[in-house]
N, C-alpha and C positions, 0 to 999 in steps of 0.2 A: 207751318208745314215741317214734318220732320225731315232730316237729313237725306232717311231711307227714303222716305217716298217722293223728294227731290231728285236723287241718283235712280229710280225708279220711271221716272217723266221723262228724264232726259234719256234715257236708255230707249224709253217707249218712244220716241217723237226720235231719236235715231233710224231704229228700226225700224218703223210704220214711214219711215218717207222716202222715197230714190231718189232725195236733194242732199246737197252737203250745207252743213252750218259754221256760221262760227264763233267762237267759242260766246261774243256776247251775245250774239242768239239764242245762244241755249238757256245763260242767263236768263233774258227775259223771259222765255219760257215756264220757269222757274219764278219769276219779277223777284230773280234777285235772292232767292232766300241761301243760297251759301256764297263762299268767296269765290274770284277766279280761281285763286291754288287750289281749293277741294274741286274743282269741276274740273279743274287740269288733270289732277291726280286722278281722276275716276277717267279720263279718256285716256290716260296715258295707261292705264290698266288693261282697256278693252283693245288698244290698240297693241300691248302685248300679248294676248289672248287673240290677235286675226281677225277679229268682229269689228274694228273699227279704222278706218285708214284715215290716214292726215295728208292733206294735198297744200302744196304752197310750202310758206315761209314767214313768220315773225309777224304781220299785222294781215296780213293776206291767207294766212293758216287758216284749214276749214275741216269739218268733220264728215262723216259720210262711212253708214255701215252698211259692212260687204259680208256679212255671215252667209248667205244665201242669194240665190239666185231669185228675182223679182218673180211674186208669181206668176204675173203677166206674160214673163217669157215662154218661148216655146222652141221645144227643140225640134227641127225638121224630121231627125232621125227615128221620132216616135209617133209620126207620121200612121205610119202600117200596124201598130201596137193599141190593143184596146184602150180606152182611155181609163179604165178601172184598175191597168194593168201599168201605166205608166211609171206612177211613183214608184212601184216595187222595182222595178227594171232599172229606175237612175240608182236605186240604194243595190241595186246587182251591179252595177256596173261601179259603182265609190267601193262597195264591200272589194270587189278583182282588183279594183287600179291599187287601192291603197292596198292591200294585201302587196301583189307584186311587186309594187314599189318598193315598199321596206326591205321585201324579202330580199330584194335584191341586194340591198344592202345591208344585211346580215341579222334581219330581224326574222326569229323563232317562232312567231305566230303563226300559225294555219289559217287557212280562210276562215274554217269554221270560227276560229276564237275570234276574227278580226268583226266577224258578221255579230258574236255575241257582244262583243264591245261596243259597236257602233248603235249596232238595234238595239238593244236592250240595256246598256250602261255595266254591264258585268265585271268584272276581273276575273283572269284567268289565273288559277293557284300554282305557283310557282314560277310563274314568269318577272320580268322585272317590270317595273312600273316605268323605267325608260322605255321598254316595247311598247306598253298601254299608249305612252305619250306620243310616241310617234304616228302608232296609229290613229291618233287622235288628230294629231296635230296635221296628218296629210290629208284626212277627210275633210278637214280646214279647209286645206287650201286648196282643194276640188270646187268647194263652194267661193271659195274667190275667184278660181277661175270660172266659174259659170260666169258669177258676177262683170267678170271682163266682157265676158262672150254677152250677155243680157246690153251693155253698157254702148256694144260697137263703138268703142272711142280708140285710140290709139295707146299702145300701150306706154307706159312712163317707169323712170325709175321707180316712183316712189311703188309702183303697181310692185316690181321686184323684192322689194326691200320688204313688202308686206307678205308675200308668198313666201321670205326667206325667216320672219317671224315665226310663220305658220309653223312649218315645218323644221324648223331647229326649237326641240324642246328643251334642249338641254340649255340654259341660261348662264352660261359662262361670262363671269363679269372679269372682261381682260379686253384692256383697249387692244390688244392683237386680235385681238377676233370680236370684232363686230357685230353684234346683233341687229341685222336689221341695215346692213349696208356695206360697200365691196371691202375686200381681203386688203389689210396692209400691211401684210407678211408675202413672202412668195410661198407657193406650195407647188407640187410634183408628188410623185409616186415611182415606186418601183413594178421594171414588167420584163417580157424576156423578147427578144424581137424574132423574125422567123429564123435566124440562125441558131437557137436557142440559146443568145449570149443576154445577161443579163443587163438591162438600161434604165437609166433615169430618167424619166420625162419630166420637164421642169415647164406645169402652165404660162402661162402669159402673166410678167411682171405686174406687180400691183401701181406702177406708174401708167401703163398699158392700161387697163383693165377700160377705163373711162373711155375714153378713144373705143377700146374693139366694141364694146358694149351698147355704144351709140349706134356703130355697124352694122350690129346684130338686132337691134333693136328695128332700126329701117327695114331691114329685111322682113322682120317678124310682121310689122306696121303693114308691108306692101303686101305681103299674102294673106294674112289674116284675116282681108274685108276683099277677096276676088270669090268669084262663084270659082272653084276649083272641082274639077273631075277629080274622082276616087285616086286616082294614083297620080295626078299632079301633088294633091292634098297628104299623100304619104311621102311623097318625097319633098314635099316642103317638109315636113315632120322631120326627116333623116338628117338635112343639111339643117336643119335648126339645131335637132338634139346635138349633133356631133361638132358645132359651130361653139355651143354654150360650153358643153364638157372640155372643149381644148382651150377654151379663155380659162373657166375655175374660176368666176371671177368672185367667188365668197370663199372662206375658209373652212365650210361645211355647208352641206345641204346640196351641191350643185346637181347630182346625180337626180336625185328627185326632182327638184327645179326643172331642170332640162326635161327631162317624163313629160313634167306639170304643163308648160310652155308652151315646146314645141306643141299641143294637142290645139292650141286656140285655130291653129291653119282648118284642121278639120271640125271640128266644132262649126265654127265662123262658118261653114262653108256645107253645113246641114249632116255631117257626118257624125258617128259616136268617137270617140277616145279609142285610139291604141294604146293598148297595153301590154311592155314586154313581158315574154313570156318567162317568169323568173326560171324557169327549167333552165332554160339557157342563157343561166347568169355566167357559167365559161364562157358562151361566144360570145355574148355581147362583151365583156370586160375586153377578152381577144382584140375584137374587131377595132375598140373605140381605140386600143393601147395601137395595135400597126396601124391607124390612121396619124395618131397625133408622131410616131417613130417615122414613118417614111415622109408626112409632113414637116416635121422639124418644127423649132420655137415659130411663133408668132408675134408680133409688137403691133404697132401703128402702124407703121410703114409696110407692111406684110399683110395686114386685112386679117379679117376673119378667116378666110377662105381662101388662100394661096393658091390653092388649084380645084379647079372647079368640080374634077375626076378623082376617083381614090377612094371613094367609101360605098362602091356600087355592091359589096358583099356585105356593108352593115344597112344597106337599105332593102338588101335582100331579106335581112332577119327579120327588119321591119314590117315587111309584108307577110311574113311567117306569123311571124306572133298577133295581126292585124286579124288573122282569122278565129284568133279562142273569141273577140268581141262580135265578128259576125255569127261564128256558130250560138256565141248568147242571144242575138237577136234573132238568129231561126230557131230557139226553143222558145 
């Protein structure tokens, strides 16, 4: 059996199963015809690429791909939706989110270009191939989150750390910045608070991060598998997004993240995906900057959520931009 058509079996018997393996499984699979290291090195490939998540630890480590959503799943939201009509509708709705997404953070793509990437494999002439990846990289990790949502299990670090793959294409090889697990630098940004005086907002320390993120996890864990009404299920959304974005707890990617995330509450709960409405990338940036400024730092000791009040005008936006994905379901 050649090499190729061993890394071929074991890709196939990943894919075709919603079991995780490990690694001497795959082996046998195979009875054995490469080393453990080349089997290592090809999962640790896929699992660079988003298509393949690692669960556990050193003898306990297991395999398990997440490229898509099991077909078997069904989304309630497409419920009222022809069934001939369905597929096109989830790739209408991955074409918006990952559009908006990026856009929001500074990527030049248009829908149109984002739709010709995705459907059809294209480049767009004169753009950079960091935009291509990104866009790539975020319609990733839509399909890991399906896979979450397909999964109903609770969510884990390691679920983060693969969403945080997906979506940082850029492969910086600098033990400060992590690929694939939290920030052990601080970071902050600059913003202007309502007096228009200029301020530094300094995220949640990277000694913190562990601590808030177990917090926010629980949270995310306890709404994520409730039958929630329409607008329970959006303001779980607000107090997630604006929970994750004031921790930072990666060195990039958080703002997507946060997007990607907070959506499992609706999803989980038969809804489609919000998606901010990049038009209003000043308010949202606004809104999330006077939360975390009239909030102040956060640590362990201080929670995710210091005051339970305070972002009732970024969950207003929420519910704004909540309507371009209904108006997609009434056309």
């Amino acid at each position: 059996m050649a090499k190729r058509t061993a890394q071929q079996i074991i890709r196939s018997t990943l894919q075709g199963s919603g079991d995780s393996f490990s690694s001497n499984e795959l082996l046998e699979v195979i009875e054995g015809e490469v080393t453990t290291r080349t089997l290592r090195r090809w999962l640790s490939a896929w699992e660079a690429e988003g298509v393949v998540q690692k669960v556990g630890k050193r003898k306990a480590t297991r395999y398990q791909w997440v490229s898509s959503p099991p077909a078997e799943h069904h989304f309630t939201f497409l419920d009222s939706v022809p069934e001939y009509r369905q597929q096109a509708l989830l790739h209408q709705l991955r074409d918006l989110w990952t559009h908006a997404s990026t856009a929001i953070e500074g990527n030049t793509l248009t829908l149109g270009d984002t739709f010709n990437i995705l459907e059809y494999g294209l480049t767009i002439s004169g753009k950079p191939l960091r935009e291509h990846q990104e866009v790539i990289g975020h319609a990733r990790a839509i399909d890991l989150i399906y896979s979450l949502v397909a999964a109903n299990r609770e969510v884990v670090r390691e679920d983060l750390f693969a969403l945080h793959r997906a979506v940082q294409t850029e492969r910086v090889m600098d033990i400060h910045k992590p690929y694939g697990g939290w920030k052990v630098e601080p970071n902050g940004c600059n913003a202007v608070d309502d007096e228009d005086h200029p301020v530094y907002i300094e995220y949640a320390k990277p000694i913190h991060v562990d601590g808030l993120m177990t917090q926010w996890m629980s949270e995310l864990n306890g709404v994520a598998g409730v039958d929630l009404e329409r607008e329970q299920a959006i303001e779980a959304y607000a107090k997630l997004h604006i929970g994750f974005v004031h921790i930072h707890p990666f060195w990039d990617g958080n703002g997507r993240l946060a997007r990607l995330l907070s959506n499992l509450p609706l999803l989980r709960a038969g809804y489609p995906p919000l998606v901010i409405d990049q038009h209003r990338r000043g308010d949202y940036i606004c809104l999330l900057s006077r939360y975390q400024i009239n909030t102040g730092g956060i640590n362990r000791d201080t929670g995710v959520w210091p005051a339970v009040t305070g972002y009732s005008d970024f969950l207003a936006l929420c519910r704004d931009s909540y309507q371009a994905t209904l108006d997609l379901m009434e056309r």
